[in-house]
C-alpha positions as CSV (number, residue, x, y, z in Angstrom):
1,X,3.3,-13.4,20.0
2,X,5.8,-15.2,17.9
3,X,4.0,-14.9,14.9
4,X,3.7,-11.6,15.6
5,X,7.1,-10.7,15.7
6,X,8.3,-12.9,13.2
7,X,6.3,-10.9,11.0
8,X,7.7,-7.8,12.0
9,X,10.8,-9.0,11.4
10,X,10.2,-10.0,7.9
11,X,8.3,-7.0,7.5
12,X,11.5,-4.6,8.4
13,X,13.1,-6.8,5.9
14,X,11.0,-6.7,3.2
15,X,9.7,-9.6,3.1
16,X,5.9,-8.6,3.1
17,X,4.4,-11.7,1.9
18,X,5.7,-14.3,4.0
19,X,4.9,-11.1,6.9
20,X,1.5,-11.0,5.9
21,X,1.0,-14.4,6.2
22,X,2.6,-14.6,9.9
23,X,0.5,-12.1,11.0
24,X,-2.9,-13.1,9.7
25,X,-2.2,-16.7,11.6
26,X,-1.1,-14.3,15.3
27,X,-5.0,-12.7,14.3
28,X,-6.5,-15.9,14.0
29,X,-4.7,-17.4,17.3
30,X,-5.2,-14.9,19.4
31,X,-7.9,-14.8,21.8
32,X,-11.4,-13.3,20.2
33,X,-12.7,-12.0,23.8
34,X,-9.3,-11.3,25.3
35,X,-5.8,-9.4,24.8
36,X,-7.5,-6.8,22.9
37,X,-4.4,-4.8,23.2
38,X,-2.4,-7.5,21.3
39,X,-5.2,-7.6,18.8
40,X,-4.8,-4.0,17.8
41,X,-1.3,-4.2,17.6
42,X,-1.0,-7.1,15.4
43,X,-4.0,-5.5,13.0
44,X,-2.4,-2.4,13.0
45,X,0.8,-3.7,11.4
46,X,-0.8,-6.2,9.6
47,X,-2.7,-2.9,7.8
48,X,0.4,-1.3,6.9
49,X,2.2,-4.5,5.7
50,X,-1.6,-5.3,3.3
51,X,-1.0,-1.2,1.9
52,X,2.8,-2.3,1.2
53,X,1.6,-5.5,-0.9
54,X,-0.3,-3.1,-2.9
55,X,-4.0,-4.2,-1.5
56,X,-6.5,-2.2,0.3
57,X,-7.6,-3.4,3.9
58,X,-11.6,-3.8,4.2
59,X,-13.2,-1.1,5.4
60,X,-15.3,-3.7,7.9
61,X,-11.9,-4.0,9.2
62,X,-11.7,0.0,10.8
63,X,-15.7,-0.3,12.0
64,X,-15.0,-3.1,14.6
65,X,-15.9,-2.3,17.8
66,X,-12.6,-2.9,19.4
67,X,-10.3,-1.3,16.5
68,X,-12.5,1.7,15.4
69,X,-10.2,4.2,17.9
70,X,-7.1,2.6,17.9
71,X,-7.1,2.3,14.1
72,X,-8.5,5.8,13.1
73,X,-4.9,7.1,12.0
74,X,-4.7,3.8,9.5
75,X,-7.5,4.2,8.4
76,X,-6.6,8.2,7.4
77,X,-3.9,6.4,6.1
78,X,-5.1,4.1,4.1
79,X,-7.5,6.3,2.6
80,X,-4.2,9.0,1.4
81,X,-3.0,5.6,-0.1
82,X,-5.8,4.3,-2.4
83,X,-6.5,7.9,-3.4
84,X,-2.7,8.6,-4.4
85,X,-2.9,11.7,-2.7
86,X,0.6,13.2,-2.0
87,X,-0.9,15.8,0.1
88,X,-2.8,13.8,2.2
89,X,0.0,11.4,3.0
90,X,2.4,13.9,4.5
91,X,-0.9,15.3,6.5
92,X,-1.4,12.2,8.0
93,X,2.5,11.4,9.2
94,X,2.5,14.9,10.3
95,X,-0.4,14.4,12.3
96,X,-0.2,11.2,13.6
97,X,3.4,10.6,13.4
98,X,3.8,10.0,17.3
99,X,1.3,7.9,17.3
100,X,3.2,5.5,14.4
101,X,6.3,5.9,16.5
102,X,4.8,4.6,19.4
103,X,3.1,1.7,17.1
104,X,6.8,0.8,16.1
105,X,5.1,1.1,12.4
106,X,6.4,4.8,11.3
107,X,9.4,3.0,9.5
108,X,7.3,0.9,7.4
109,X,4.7,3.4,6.7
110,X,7.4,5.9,5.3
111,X,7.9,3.2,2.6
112,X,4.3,3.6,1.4
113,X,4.9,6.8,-0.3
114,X,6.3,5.0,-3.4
115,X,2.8,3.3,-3.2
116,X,1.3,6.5,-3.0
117,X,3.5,8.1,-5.8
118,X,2.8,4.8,-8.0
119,X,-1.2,4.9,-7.9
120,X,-1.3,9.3,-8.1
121,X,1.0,8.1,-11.5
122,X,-1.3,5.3,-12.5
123,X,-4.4,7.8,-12.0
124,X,-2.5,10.1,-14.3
125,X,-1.8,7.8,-17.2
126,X,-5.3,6.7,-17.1
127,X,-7.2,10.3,-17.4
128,X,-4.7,12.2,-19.4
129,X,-3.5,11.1,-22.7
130,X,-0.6,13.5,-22.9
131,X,0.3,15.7,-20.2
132,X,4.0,17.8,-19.1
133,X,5.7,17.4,-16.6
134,X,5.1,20.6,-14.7
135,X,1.5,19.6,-14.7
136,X,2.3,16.3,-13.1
137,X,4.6,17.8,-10.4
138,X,1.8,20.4,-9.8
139,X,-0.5,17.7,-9.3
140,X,1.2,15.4,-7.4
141,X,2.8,17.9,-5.1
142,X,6.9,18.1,-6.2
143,X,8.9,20.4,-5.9
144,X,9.8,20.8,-9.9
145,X,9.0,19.0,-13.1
146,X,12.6,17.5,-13.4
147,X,11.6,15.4,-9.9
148,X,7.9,14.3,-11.7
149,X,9.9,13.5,-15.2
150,X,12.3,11.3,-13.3
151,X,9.7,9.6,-11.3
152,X,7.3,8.6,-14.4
153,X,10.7,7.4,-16.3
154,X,11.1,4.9,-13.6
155,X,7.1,4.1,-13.3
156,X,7.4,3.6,-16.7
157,X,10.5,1.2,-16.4
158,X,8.8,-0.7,-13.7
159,X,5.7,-1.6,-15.9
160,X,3.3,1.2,-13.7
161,X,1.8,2.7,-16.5
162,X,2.5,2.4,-20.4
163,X,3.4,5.7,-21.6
164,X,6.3,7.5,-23.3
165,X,8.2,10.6,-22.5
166,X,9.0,12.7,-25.0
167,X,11.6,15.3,-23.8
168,X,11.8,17.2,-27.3
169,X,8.0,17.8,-27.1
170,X,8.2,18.1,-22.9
171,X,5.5,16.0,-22.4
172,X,4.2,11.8,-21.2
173,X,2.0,10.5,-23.9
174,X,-0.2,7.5,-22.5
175,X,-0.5,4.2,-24.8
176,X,-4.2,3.5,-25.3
177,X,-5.1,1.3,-22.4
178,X,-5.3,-2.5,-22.6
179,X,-7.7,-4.7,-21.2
180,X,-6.0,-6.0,-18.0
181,X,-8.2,-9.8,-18.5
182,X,-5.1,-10.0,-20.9
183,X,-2.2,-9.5,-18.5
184,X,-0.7,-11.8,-16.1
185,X,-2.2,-9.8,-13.1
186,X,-5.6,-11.8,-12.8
187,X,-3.7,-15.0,-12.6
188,X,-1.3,-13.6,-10.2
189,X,-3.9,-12.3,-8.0
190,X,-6.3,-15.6,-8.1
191,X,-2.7,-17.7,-7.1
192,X,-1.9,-15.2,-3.9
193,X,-5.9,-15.9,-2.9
194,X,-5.6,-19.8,-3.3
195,X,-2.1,-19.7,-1.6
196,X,-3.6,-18.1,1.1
197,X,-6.1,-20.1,1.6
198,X,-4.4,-23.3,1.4
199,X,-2.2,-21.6,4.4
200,X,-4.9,-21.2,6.2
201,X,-6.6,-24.7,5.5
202,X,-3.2,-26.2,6.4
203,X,-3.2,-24.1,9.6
204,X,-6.3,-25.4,10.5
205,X,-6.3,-29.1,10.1
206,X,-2.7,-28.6,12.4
């Protein structure tokens, strides 16, 4: 249970990482055929803090037995996330939002709709080589194209997708696509899996 709430608390402040990594080790210690309650808790938070880092829970993870009810509203979640749908998203909290309440995770999981906005931009840039932005707020849901130009200035400044806006013509114009095997982003993603499981190997041997 400490692990467990340290990670909330590193969670709340930001710190989703180091979170993930305390809850993962409350999963592991926690009693396979007992405190199922617990269980669900932890794996229900520890689903919202995996969709904050960007990464999409297994679906194996929703099937189990013992998390297939509990988890349903994550995994409606989850599924609004990796499809960037705007739509969906508010669906979900308005459905299920006394449910995340009572989960104590309806704080964190309002923090997800950048995520959301991020991957419905990413999609964008990658089918549409030029597009306006009334068609992008029409598409992602906003309520005018000033909102959708602002929001793909900043995905652009934060590296999300490359593309230029051209205000004179009023439109985005996607750079042709580069290989990502040439980015950083493999090498990133290869040192959070080894980090990981040199945690866990160190947890172990404890």
């Amino acid at each position: 249970r400490f692990l467990y709430y340290l990670g909330r608390i590193k969670a709340a402040r930001l710190e989703y990482s180091v979170a993930h990594k305390h809850l993962v080790q409350a999963m592991r210690k926690a009693p396979q055929n007992a405190a199922v309650g617990f269980r669900q808790t932890v794996q229900k938070l520890l689903v919202v803090v995996e969709l904050l880092l960007g990464d999409i829970p297994e679906r194996q993870i929703f099937r189990q037995a013992s998390m297939r009810h509990s988890l349903a509203p994550y995994f409606q979640l989850t599924q609004a996330v990796r499809m960037g749908n705007l739509q969906r998203f508010g669906e979900v909290l308005e459905n299920f939002g006394p449910q995340f309440r009572q989960d104590h995770t309806y704080t964190l999981i309002l923090r997800l709709r950048h995520n959301v906005i991020k991957t419905a931009i990413r999609a964008i840039g990658s089918s549409y080589s030029r597009i306006s932005p009334q068609d992008i707020a029409r598409k992602l849901g906003l309520d005018s194209a000033e909102d959708a130009e602002f929001i793909v200035a900043k995905a652009i400044r934060d590296g999300v997708i490359e593309a230029t806006l051209d205000p004179e013509g009023g439109y985005m114009r996607s750079k042709e696509s580069m290989d990502i095997y040439c980015t950083k982003e493999p090498q990133m993603a290869f040192h959070q899996r080894i980090s990981f499981c040199l945690d866990l190997h160190n947890q172990s041997v404890k």
